[in-house]
Structures are given as structure tokens and as C-alpha cells.
N, C-alpha and C positions, 0 to 999 in steps of 0.2 A: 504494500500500500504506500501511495506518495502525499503527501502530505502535512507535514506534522509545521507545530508551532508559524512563522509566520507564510510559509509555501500554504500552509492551510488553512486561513484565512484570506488570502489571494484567492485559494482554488474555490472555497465559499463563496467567494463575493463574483466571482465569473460563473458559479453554477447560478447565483439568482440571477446575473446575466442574463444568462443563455437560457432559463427558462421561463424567464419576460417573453422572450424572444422568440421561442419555440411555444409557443403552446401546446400542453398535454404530454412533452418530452419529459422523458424522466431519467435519458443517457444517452450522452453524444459520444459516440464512438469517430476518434481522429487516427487520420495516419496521415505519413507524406505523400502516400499514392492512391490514386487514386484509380478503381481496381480496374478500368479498361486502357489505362495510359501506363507505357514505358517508362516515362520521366517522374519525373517527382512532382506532386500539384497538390497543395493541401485538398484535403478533404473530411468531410463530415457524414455521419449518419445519424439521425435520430430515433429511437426506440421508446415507446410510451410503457406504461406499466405493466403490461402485459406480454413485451417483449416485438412489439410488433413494429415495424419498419413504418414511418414517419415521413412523406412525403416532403420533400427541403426545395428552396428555389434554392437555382448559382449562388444567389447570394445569402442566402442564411448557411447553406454550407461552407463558402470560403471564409465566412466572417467568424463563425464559429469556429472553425480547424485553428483558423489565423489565431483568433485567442488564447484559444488554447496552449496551443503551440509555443507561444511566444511568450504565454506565463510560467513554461517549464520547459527552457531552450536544451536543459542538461540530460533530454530524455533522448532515448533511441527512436528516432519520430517514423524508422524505416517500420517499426511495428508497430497496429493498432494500441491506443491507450481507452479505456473507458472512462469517463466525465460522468458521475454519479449526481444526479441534478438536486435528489433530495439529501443527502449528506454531505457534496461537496469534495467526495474522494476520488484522486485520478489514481488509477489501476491497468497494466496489462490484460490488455484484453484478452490475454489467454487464462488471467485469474478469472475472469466472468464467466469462462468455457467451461473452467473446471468445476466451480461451482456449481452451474446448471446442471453438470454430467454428474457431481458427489463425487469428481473424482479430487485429485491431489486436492 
């Protein structure tokens, strides 16, 4: 989990952000690719509470990624991170997989 002390309070204040901003989001998943392009291009996806894919314009996805991103430049941005909108917690999105599955 990423977060603690003042990164987590940043990552709080960018989750009520982004979920002004999204309505009904409850996790923005970022990465630098974006999954039909070669190159690097921020990106975003939104997931409501039930786990379900969120419809985004251009612009709520680069604005979100960008946020993101630039509030935790010391991350490995080549892999997805999860944006927890109600607790404010940024996490590898492979922690969210395992979760789901009860695995690790």
C-alpha cells in the first residue's frame, strides 16, 4: 500500500478530486499505456462499486492519469496502480487482482 503520512493526505485530497469529477467512481485505475498504443500515453479507467467499467471522455481520462501520476512520480507508472476513491489509497493493481481472487 502507498500512502502513509503526508503522500497520504495528497493521495486523499486527489481521491475527492477525482471523484467530484467522476461520478459514481469509486477507482481509477492509471498506467502509462494505454492498452491499444505502443508508446507511452497516460491513461485512466474508472470502476464504480461494483466493479464495473465507467465510461470516461479523453478528457477525464488524461486528467485523471495526469494527477495521478504526477502526485507519485517515484512509482513504476509502466504498471497499472489503483486510486481507491473512498479511502484515498494508491495500490498495484495486481494487489486488487489478488484480492478479488483471495489469492496472495
Amino acid at each position: 500500500m502507498i500512502g502513509d503520512g503526508a503522500s497520504g493526505a495528497c493521495h486523499a485530497r486527489l481521491a475527492e478530486l477525482l471523484a467530484d469529477m467522476i461520478p459514481g467512481a469509486c477507482v481509477i485505475r492509471v498506467s502509462q499505456r494505454e492498452p491499444d498504443r505502443c508508446w507511452p500515453s497516460p491513461f485512466a479507467r474508472a470502476y464504480d462499486e461494483r466493479g464495473r467499467l465507467l465510461i470516461l471522455n479523453r478528457a477525464q481520462r488524461l486528467t485523471a492519469a495526469r494527477w495521478v501520476i504526477r502526485a507519485s512520480p517515484e512509482l513504476d507508472w509502466d504498471e497499472p496502480h489503483d486510486l481507491d476513491l473512498v479511502s484515498g489509497t494508491l495500490r498495484p493493481a495486481a494487489v486488487g487482482y489478488a484480492a478479488v481472487d483471495g489469492g496472495c
